[in-house]
Structures are given as C-alpha cells and as structure tokens.
C-alpha positions in Angstrom: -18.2 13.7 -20.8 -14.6 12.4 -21.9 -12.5 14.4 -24.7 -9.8 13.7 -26.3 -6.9 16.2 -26.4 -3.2 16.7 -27.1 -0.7 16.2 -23.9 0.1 19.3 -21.5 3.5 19.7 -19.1 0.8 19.4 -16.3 -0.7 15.9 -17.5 3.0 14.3 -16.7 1.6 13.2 -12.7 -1.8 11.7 -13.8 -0.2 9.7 -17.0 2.8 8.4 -14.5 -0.1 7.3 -12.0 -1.8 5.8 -15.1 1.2 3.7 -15.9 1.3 2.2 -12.5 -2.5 1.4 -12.1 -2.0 -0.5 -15.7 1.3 -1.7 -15.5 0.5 -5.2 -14.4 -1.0 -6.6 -17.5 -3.4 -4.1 -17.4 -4.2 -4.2 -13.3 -3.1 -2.3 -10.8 1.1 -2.7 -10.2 0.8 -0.2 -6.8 1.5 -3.9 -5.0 4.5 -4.6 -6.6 6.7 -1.7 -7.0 8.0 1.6 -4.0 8.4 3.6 -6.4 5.3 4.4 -7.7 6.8 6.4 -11.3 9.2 3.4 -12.4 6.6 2.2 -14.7 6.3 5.2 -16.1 9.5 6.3 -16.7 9.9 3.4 -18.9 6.9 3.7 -21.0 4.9 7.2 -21.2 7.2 10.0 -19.6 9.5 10.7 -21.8 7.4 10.7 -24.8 5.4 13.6 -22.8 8.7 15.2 -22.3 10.6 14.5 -25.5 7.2 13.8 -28.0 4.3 15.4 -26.7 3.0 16.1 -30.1 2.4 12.0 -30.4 1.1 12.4 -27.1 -2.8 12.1 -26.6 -5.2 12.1 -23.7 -8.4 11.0 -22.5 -10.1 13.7 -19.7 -13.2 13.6 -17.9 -14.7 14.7 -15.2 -12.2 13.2 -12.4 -8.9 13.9 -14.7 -6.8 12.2 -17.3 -8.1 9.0 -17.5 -5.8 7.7 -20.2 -3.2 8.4 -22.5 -1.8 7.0 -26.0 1.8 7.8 -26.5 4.6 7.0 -29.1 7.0 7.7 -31.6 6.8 7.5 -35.6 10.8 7.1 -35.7 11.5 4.6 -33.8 15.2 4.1 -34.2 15.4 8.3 -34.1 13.2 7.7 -30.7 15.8 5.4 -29.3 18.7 7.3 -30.0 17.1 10.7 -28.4 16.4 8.5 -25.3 19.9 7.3 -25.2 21.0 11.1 -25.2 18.1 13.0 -22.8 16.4 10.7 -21.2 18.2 7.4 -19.8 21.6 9.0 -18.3 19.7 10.9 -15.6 17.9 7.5 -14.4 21.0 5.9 -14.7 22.2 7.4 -12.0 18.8 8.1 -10.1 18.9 4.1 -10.6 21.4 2.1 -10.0 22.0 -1.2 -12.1 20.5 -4.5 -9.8 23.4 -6.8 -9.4 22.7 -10.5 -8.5 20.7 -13.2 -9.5 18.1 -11.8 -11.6 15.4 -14.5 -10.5 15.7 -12.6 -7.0 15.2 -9.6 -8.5 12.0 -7.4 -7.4 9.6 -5.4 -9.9 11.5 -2.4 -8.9 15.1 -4.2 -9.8 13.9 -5.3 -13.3 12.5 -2.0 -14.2 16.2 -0.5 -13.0 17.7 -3.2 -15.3 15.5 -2.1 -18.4 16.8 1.4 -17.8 20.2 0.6 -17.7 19.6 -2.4 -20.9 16.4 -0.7 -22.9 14.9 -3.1 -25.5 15.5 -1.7 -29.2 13.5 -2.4 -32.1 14.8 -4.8 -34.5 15.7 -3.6 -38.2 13.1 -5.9 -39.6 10.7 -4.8 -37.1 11.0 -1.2 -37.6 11.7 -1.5 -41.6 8.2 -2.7 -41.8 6.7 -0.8 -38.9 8.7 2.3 -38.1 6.3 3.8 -35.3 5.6 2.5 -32.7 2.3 3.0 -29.4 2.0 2.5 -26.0 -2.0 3.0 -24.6 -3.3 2.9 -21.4 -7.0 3.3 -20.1 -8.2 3.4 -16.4 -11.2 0.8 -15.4 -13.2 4.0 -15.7 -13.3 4.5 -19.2 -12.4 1.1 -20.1 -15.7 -0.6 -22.2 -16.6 2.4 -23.8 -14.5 2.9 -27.3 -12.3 5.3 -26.0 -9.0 3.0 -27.0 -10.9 2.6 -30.2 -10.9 7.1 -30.1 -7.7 7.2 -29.0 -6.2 4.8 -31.7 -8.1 6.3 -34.6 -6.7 9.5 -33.9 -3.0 8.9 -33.0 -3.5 6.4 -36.4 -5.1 9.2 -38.6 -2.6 11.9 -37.5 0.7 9.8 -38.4 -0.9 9.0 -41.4 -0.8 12.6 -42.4 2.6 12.4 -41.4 3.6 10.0 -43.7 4.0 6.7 -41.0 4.2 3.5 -43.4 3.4 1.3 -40.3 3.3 1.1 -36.6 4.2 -1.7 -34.2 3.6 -2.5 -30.4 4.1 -5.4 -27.8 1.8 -6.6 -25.3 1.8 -8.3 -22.5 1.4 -11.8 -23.4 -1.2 -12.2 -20.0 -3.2 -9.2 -20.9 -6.0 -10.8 -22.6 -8.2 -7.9 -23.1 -5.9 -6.0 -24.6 -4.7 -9.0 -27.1 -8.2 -9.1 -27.9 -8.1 -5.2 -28.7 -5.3 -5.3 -30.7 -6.8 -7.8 -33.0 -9.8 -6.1 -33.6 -8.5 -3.2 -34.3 -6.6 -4.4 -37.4 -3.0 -5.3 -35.8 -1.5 -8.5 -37.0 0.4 -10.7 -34.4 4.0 -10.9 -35.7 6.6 -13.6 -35.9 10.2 -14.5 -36.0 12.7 -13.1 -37.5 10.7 -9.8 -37.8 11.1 -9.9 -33.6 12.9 -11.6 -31.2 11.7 -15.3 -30.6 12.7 -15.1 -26.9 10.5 -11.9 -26.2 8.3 -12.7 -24.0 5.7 -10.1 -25.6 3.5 -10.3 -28.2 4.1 -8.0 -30.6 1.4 -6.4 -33.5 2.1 -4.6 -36.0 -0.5 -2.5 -39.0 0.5 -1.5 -42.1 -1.3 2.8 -42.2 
C-alpha cells in the first residue's frame, strides 16, 4: 500500500535515482549520463536539502517510488540556490567548453549548473511557485500524481500561493496529457521565453 508523506534526510538517494530513471522525458536516462546524480542535482536535491517542507513522497513496499518537489518563491528559490547550492557544483563541475552540439548529456547538465534557467518576471508575477514530479513505472496509472498534486496544491494554498507554474518536456506526452487534465493551462509568449524548448503550464490556486 503506497502513502504519501513529507521528505526525510534519508529519502535524498532514492529521489536522486528517481530523477535519473525519469529524466529522459519520463524514461529511463541511466543510458545517457556517468554520473548517475546529475539529473538530480538539477531538479529535486536541493529542494530536499534547502525546501523539504514542499517536499513530498510516494512509499511502498519497495521504497520511495516518487517525489513532488518545489518552491512557492520562486525568485527567493533562485537566489538561495545561487548562494547554497550551485557554487559547490560549480566546482565539482566544471563548465563544458566547445561546441555545444558535441556536447554529451553529462556536458549540458554541467552547463545548466554553471547557466541555471530563471523564471521570467511575467512568469512568476502570475505564477510565483513553481513543481517538479516524478513517478516510477511502478506507481505510474494509479492516481498517485493526481495524490501527490492535490496535496502539494492544497498545502500552498494554505500558504497563501496565488499560482504555480512548471515546464515539461515537450516529448513527454503522458505527462503533457497530465498536466492538462489536471487543470494547468499551456502558456505563451511573452509570459515565457519563445525559444524554450519546454512547455510550460501554469494554474491559478
């Protein structure tokens, strides 16, 4: 039986693993990276480490199975990133130099850690928090997104959150689909940046 619970310190191995076995549009990413916690640096970690009380998991049987993590400051998320988090992998990772179409997986998550995306003003005016969720085949096809959402959702509510956003990866189908039916709107230039290669929703709470 799968339950839903806030984030513990000794969660952090299973949700890096969970990162990388969902990090290629939502399939397994072991292929393309050697180090198997890139992923994961980038995009659940540090909200364990710096956020855990936005931090939810899915647990059965076998472990954490899944994770929804995030931040309902945004440009306050950024800048605490910018001070804990990004100078030690900065110089665990050095910068890729070269022509980026060379690049390897590994390479262009080192260039997002030295260059991290941040949220546009119009983005985050609108939609100040912002998700990242993940779900292992295991437990995928049985509403525990839908849980996992509803939750995270009803708890920044109570917080006061005005609106959260997200992106996608534009080849994940299954989770575009998600996001649609779970009351995200795709959004649009000028709100984000037309050469994003993501697709980002965003719900007014």
């Amino acid at each position: 039986m799968a339950e839903l619970r806030g984030v513990r310190p000794g969660d952090l191995d299973q949700i890096y693993e969970i990162s990388l076995l969902t990090g290629d549009a939502g399939q397994d990413a072991s292929a393309l990276h050697g180090d198997r916690r890139l992923i994961g640096h980038i995009y659940s970690a540090p909200y364990v480490i710096l956020s855990p009380e936005t931090a939810v998991v899915v647990e059965d049987e076998e472990g954490v199975a899944g994770y929804i993590v995030g931040a309902y400051d945004t440009p306050a998320f950024e800048r605490l990133l910018e001070k804990e988090w990004w100078p030690a992998l900065r110089n665990a990772f050095p910068a890729p130099e070269g022509d980026e179409v060379a690049w390897n997986a590994d390479q262009r998550r080192s260039f997002t850690i030295h260059n991290p995306r941040h949220a546009r003003e119009q983005l985050v005016g609108a939609f100040p928090a912002h998700i990242h969720m993940n779900l292992l085949p295991r437990l995928q096809g049985q509403g525990m997104g839908s849980r996992l959402l509803d939750l995270w959702i009803s708890t920044a509510r109570r917080a006061g959150v005005k609106g959260v956003h997200l992106g996608a990866n534009a080849g994940n189908h299954n989770a575009l689909r998600f996001w649609g039916s779970r009351g995200f709107h795709r959004l649009a230039p000028p709100i984000v940046d037309p050469a994003d290669r993501s697709i980002w929703f965003g719900q007014t709470l």
